[in-house]
C-alpha positions in Angstrom: 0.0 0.0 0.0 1.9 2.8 -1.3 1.8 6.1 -3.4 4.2 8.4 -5.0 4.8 12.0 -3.4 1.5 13.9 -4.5 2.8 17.1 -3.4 6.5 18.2 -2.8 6.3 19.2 0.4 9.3 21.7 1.8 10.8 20.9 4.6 13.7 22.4 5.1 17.5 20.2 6.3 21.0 21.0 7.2 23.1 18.3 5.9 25.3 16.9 8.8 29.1 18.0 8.5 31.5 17.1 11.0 33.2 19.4 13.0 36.8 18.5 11.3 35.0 19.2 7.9 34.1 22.2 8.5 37.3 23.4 9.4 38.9 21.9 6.6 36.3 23.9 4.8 37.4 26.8 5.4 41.5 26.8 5.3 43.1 29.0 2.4 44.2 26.7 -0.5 47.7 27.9 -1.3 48.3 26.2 -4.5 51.8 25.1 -6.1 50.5 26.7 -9.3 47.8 28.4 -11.3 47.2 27.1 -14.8 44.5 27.6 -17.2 43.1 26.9 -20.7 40.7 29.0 -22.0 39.0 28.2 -25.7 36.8 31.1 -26.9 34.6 29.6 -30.5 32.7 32.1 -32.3 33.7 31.5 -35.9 31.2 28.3 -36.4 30.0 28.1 -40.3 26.6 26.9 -39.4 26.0 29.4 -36.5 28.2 31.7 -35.6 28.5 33.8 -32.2 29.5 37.0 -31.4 31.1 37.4 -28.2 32.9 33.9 -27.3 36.3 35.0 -28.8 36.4 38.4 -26.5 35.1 35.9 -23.7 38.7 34.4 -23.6 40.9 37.4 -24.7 39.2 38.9 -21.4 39.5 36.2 -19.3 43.1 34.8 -20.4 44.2 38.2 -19.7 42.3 39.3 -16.7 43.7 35.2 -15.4 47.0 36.0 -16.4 47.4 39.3 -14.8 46.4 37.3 -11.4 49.2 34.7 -12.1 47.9 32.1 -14.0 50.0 30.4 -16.7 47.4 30.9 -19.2 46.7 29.1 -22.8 44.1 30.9 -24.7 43.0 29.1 -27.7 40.4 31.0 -30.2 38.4 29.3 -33.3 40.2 26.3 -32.1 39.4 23.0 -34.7 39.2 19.5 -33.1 42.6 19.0 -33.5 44.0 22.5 -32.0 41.7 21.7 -28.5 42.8 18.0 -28.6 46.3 19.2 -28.2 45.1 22.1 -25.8 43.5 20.1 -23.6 46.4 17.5 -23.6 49.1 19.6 -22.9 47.1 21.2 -20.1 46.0 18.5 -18.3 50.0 17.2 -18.4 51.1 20.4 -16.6 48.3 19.7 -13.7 50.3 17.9 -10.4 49.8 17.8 -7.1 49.1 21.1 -5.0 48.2 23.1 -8.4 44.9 25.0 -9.2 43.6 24.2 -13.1 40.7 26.6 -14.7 39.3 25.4 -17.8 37.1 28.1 -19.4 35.1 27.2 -22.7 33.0 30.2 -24.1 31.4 28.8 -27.9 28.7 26.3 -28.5 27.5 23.3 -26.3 25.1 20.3 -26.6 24.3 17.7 -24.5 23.5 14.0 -26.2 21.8 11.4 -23.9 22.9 13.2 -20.3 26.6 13.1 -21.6 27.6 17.7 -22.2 29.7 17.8 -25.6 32.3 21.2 -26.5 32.4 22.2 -29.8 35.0 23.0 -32.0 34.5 25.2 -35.0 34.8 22.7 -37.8 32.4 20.2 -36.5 30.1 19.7 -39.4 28.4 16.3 -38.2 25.0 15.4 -38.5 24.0 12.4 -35.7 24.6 12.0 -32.3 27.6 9.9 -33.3 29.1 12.4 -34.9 28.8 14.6 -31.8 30.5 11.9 -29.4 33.1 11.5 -31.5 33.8 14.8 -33.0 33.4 16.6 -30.4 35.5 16.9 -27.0 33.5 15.4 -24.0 33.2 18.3 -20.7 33.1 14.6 -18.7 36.1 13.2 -20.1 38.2 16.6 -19.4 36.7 17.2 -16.1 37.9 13.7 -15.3 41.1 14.4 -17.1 41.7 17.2 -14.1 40.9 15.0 -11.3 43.2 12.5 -12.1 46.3 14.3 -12.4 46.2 14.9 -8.6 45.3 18.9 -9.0 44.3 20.2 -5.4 41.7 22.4 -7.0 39.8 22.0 -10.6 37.8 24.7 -11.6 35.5 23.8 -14.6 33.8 26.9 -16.3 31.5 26.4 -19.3 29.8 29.4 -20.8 28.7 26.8 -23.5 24.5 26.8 -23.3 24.2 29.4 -26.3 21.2 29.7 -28.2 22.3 27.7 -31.6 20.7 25.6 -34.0 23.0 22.8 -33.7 20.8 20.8 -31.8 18.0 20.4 -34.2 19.5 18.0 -36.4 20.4 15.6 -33.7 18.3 13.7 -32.5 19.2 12.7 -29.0 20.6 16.1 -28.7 18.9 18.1 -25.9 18.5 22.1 -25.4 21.1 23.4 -23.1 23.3 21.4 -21.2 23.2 18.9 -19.1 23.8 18.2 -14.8 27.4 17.5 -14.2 28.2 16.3 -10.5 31.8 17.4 -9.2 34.3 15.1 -7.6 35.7 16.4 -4.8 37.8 19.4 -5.4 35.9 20.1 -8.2 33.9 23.2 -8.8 31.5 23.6 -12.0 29.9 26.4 -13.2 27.4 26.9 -15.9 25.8 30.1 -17.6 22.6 29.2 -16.9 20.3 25.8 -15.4 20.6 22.9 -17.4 18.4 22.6 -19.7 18.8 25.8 -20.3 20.6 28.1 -23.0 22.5 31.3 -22.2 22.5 35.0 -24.0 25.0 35.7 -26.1 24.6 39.4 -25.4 24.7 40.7 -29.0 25.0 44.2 -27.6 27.9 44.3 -25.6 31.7 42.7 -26.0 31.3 39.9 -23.5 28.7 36.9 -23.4 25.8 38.4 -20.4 27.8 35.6 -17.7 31.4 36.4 -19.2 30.8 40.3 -18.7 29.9 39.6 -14.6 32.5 36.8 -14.3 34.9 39.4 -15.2 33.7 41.8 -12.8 34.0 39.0 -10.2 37.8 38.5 -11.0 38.1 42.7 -10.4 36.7 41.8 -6.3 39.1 41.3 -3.6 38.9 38.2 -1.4 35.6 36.6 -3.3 36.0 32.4 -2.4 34.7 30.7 -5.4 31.1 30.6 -4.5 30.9 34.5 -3.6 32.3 34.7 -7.3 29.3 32.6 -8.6 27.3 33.9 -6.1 28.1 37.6 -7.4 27.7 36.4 -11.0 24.4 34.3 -10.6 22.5 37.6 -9.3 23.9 40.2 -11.2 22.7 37.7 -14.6 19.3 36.9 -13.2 18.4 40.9 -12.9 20.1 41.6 -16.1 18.4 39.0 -17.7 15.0 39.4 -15.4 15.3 36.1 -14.1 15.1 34.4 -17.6 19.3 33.6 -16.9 19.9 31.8 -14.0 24.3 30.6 -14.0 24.2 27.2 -11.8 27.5 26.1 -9.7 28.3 22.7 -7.9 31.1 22.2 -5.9 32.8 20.0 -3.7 35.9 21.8 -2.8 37.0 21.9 1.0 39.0 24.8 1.5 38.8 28.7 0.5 40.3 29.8 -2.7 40.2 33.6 -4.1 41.3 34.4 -7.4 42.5 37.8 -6.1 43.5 37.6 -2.7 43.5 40.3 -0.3 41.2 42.2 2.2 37.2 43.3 0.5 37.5 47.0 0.0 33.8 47.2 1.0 30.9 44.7 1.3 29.4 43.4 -1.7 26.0 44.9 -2.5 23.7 42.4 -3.8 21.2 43.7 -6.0 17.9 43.4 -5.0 17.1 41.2 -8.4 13.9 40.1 -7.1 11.4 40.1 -4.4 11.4 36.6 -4.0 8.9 35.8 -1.2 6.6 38.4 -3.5 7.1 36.1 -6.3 7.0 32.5 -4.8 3.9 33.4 -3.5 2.6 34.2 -7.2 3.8 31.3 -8.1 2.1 29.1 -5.9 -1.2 31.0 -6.2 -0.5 30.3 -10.1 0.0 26.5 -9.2 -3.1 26.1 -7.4 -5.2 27.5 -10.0 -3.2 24.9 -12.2 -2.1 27.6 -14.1 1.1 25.2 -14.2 3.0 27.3 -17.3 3.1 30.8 -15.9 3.5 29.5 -12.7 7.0 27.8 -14.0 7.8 31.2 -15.6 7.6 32.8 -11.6 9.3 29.6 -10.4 12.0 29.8 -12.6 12.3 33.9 -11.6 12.9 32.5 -8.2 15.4 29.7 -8.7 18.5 31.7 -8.6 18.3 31.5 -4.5 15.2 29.6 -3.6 15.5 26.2 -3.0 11.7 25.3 -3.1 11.1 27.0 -6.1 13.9 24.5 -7.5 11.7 22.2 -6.1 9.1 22.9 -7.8 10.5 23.1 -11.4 11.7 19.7 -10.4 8.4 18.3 -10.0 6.8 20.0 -13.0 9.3 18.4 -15.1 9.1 15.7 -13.3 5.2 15.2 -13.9 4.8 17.3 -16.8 2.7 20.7 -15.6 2.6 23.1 -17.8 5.7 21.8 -19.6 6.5 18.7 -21.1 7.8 15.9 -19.3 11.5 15.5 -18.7 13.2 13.7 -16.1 16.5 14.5 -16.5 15.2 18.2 -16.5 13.3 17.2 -13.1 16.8 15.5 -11.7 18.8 18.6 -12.0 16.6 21.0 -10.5 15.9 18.5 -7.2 19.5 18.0 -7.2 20.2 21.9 -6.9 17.1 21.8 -4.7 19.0 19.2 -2.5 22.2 20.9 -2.6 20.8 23.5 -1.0 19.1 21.3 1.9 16.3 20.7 0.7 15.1 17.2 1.8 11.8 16.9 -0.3 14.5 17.1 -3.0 16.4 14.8 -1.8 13.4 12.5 -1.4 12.4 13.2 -5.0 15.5 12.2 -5.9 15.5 8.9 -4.6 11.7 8.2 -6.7 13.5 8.7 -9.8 16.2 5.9 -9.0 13.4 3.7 -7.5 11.6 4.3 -10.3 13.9 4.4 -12.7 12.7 7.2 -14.7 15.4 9.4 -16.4 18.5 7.2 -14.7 19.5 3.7 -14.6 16.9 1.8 -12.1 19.4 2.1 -8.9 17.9 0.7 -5.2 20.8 1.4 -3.4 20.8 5.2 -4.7 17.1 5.3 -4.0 18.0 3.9 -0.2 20.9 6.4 -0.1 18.9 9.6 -1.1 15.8 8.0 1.5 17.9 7.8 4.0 19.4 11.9 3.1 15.9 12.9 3.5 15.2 11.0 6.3 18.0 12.6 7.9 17.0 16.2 7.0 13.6 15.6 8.6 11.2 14.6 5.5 9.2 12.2 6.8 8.7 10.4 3.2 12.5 9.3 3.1 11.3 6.9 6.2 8.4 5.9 4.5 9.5 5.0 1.4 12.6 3.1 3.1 10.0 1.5 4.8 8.4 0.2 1.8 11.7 -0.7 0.0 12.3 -3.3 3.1 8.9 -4.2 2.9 8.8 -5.1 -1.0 12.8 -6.3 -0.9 14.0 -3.6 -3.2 17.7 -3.8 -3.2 17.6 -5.0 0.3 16.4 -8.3 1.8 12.6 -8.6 2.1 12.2 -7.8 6.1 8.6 -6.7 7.5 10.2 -5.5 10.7 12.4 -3.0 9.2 9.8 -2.0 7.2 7.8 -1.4 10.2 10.6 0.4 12.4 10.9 2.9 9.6 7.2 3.4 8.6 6.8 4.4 12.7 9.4 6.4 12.4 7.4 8.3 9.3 4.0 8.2 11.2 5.6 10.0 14.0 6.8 12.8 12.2 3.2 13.2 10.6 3.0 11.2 7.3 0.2 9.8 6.4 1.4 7.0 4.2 3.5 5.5 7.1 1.1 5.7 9.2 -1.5 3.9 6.7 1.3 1.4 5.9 1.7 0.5 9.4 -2.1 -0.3 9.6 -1.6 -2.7 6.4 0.9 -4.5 7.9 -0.8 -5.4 11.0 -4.4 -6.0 8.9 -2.0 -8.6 7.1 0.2 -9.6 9.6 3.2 -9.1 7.8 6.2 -8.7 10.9 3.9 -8.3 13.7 1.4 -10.7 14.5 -2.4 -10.1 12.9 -4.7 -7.6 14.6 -7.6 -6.2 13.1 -8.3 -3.3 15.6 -4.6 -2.5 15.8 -5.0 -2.3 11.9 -8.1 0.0 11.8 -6.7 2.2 14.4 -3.8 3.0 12.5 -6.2 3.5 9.6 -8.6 5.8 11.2 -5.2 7.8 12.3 -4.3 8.4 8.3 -7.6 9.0 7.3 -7.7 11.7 10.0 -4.9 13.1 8.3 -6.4 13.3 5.4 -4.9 9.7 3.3 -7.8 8.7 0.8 -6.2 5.0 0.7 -6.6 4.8 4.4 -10.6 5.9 3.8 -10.8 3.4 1.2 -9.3 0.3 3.4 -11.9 1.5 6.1 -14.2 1.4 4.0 -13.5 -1.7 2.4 -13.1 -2.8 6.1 -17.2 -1.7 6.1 -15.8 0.7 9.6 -16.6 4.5 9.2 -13.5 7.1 9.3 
């Protein structure tokens, strides 16, 4: 007896970190050295861009003037960024600090993000795999020559026409997750495509990265930080640059003491605009409530939530799942434990990754943690139906009590199934339509139906 989520609920958690974490968090990273590739591609025969060339004259200079040893490539062919990349990954060693900036056009094919070089002139998603150069492969590439710190930057989500002749090609690009001392950053969500800014010199996340790099002691998520809300209001939320990163330590491009504090713009009113949002959604206005959700989800973890489950469930928008991972996965990066619930659905279910029960458990148990009360109950019924774990009643119990005392309904319905079927306690009818009454009372149809069925009255 079991349902999906029906509504994300928003519950807010603080992933645990352990005291010796956090320290390490926060000590300087002094590295060996500083060395960077930067490719800027704007001379592409089918669609051309304007700014990605002055994208990485700006930065290779502005990098260089802050002591990087800097390789800027522009309108580099496959062969040019094959060596590029080669030779920098080979000067990457222990202690050092690599940036690899790519300004041009990007795809994603089947989950997997693909850089292109100006004389691609393929026409399948083969073509793209293997003409192409793989963000993966060269973000791997980083972490294995024992860097300390690998900073990925990809203003690569422009507005193009290269994906319409491929067919598994999607808009945008797609979720990357960092390995540890990795950070990522993106123009814009995935899924998403970036300006180009045909009015000014620099691409519209370029020209505020640059800005960044002019700030004294900015770590690398004030940079992004800086960048992601000086796009959304230049862009009126339409622009939203997403980061990951799992870096312990604190680096700054341009050390030194902040001259002043940052202003942050005030880009949006976002409690003002949630709550349009969700007024929107309960009409089921479900497309121009994504267009306020998505003004939101530069900061606001629920409304990353609820992109999640739009895409997730297609409202308003058509249903993608990969779509609907990446926004609960910035959702739960954030601490959102609905997200993380949501996240481990899609591997129990299967739907946009690879059927996984022991990712399911691990993201149930995330939630759990954070206080969602689903995460219990649907590790509950994972031991109860022996999914990925050895069919045990009694766990399944232990966890959906654990659910029902936090308030879900579903665990506490489940816990009345088990003892109407006797299924790791012994049988008990009354026991059964007590815990049945207690769901219906908060408000679970499937526990008025089993009453029912039961011929007792809620």
């Amino acid at each position: 007896m079991r349902r999906l989520v029906a509504v994300a609920c928003t519950i807010l958690a603080a992933w645990a970190v352990s005291a010796s974490a956090q320290d390490r968090r926060f000590e300087p990273i002094h590295p060996r050295r500083q060395v960077a590739l930067v490719v800027g591609n704007s001379s592409y025969k089918a669609s051309p861009l304007n700014n990605p060339k002055n994208d990485a004259t700006d930065v290779g200079s502005r990098l260089r003037q802050l002591g990087f040893d800097v390789d800027v490539q522009l309108d580099a062919d496959r062969k040019h960024m094959a060596n590029a990349v080669e030779k920098f990954v080979g000067k990457l060693g222990p202690g050092d600090v690599g940036v690899f900036y790519f300004s041009g056009h990007g795809m994603q094919v089947e989950g997997e993000n693909y850089l292109i070089p100006v004389d691609f002139d393929g026409a399948s998603e083969t073509d793209v795999k293997y003409d192409t150069f793989a963000a993966g492969r060269i973000q791997e590439q980083m972490e294995k020559s024992g860097s300390q710190l690998n900073i990925l930057i990809l203003d690569a989500c422009r507005n193009n026409s290269f994906h319409t002749t491929h067919r598994a090609a999607g808009g945008g690009l797609a979720m990357m997750s960092a390995g540890e001392g990795t950070f990522l950053a993106f123009a814009t969500a995935p899924g998403k495509t970036a300006s180009d800014n045909g009015g000014g010199r620099n691409g519209l996340f370029t020209a505020f990265f640059l800005d960044a790099l002019r700030e004294p002691a900015l770590s690398l998520d004030d940079v992004f930080n800086y960048v992601r809300a000086r796009v959304a209001k230049q862009s009126e939320g339409k622009q939203i640059p997403w980061s990951q990163s799992a870096v312990i330590g604190r680096f700054v491009f341009v050390p030194g003491d902040p001259v002043a504090p940052i202003p942050t713009p005030r880009v949006l009113d976002i409690a003002a605009i949630m709550k349009q949002a969700d007024s929107l959604y309960a009409a089921k206005q479900y497309a121009q409530a994504k267009s306020w959700y998505e003004r939101a989800a530069g900061s606001d973890k629920k409304a990353m939530l609820r992109l999640g489950w739009q895409y997730e469930h297609g409202l308003g928008v058509g249903q993608d799942y990969q779509l609907a991972m990446s926004w609960y996965q910035r959702s739960a990066e954030a601490g959102e434990a609905s997200a993380m619930n949501d996240i481990g659905t899609l591997y129990e279910s299967g739907h946009g990754v690879v059927k996984n029960y022991q990712q399911a458990m691990f993201w149930y148990r995330k939630a759990a943690d954070g206080g969602q009360p689903l995460g219990a109950s649907n590790i509950g019924y994972m031991y109860d139906n022996g999914e990925g774990v050895t069919e045990d009643s009694r766990q399944a119990m232990v966890w959906y009590r654990k659910a029902a005392a936090a308030g879900d309904a579903e665990g506490t319905n489940n816990i009345g199934w088990l003892y109407e079927t006797g299924r790791g306690v012994p049988k008990d009818p009354n026991l059964a339509i007590e815990w049945y009454r207690k769901a219906a009372a908060l408000g679970y149809e499937k526990a008025k139906a089993n009453l029912k069925r039961l011929g007792v009255t809620p």
